[in-house]
C-alpha positions as CSV (number, residue, x, y, z in Angstrom):
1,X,3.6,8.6,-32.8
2,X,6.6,10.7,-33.7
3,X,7.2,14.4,-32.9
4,X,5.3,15.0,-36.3
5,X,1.8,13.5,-35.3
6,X,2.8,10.8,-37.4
7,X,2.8,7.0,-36.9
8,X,5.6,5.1,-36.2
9,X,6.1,2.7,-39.2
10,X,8.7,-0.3,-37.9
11,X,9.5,-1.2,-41.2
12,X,11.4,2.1,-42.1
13,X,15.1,2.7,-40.6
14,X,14.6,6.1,-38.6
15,X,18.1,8.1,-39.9
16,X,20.0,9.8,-36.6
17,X,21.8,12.6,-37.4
18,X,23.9,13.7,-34.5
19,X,25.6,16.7,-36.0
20,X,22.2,18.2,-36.8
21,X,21.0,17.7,-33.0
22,X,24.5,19.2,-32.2
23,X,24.3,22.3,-34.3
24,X,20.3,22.6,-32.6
25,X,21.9,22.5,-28.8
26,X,24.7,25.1,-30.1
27,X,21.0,27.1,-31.2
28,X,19.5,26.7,-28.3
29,X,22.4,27.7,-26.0
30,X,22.9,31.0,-28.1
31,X,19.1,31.8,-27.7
32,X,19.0,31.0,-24.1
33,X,22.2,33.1,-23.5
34,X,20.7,36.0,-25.1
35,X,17.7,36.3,-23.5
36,X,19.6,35.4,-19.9
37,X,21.7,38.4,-20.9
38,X,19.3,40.9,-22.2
39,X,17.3,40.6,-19.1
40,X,20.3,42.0,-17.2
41,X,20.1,44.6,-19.8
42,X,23.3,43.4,-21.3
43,X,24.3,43.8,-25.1
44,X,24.0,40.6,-26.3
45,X,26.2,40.5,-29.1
46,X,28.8,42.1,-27.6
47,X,29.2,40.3,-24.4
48,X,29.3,37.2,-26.5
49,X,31.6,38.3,-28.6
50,X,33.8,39.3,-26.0
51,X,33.2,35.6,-24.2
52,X,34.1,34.0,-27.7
53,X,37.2,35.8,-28.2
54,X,38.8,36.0,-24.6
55,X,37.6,32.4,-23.2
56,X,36.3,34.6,-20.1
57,X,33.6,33.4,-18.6
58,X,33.2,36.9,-17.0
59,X,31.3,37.7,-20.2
60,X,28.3,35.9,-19.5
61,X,25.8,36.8,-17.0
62,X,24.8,33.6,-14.3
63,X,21.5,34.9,-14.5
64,X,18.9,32.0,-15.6
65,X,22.7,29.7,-15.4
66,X,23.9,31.1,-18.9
67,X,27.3,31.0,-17.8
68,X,27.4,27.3,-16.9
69,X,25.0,26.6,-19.4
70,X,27.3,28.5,-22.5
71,X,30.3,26.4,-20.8
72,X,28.8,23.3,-21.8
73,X,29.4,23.9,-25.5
74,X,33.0,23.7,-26.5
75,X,34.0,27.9,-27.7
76,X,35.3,26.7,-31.0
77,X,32.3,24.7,-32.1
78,X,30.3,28.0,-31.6
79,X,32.5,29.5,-33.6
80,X,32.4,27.2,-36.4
81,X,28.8,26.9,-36.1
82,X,28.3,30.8,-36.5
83,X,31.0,31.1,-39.6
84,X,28.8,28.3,-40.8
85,X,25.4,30.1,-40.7
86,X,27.2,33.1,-41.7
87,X,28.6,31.7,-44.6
88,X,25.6,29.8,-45.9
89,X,23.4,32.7,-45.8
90,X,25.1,34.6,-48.1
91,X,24.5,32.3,-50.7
């Protein structure tokens, strides 16, 4: 069974598409940040912000390993990927 509940069919190519699962870790990385920094009682947005425009780690709270964990994602592909959410929700 798939993560759907659904059977497996062999007979159908299953399509991968890494820059979806990609765009989901960059998700999940902003979420987890968040919460890791709002538990410190941190302003979110502003503390990433300041991590996305200086580079400085500083930014981000270790608590719950955001820091590390934010530093696995390259800075500019958060930025593209929240220009791109931007973007496409003002359509």
């Amino acid at each position: 069974m798939n993560m759907n509940g659904r059977k497996y069919d062999n007979s159908e190519t299953v399509s991968f598409n890494a820059e979806e699962i990609r765009r989901e870790n960059i998700r999940e990385v902003l979420k987890h940040v968040e919460t890791a920094l709002n538990e410190r009682g941190y302003n979110a947005i502003n503390q990433l912000a300041g991590y996305l425009i200086s580079s400085d780690p500083a930014y981000i709270s270790s608590h719950n390993n955001a820091r590390s964990i934010i530093q696995s994602v390259e800075r500019h592909e958060i930025i593209e990927e929240l220009v791109r959410f931007y973007l496409e929700g003002q359509k």
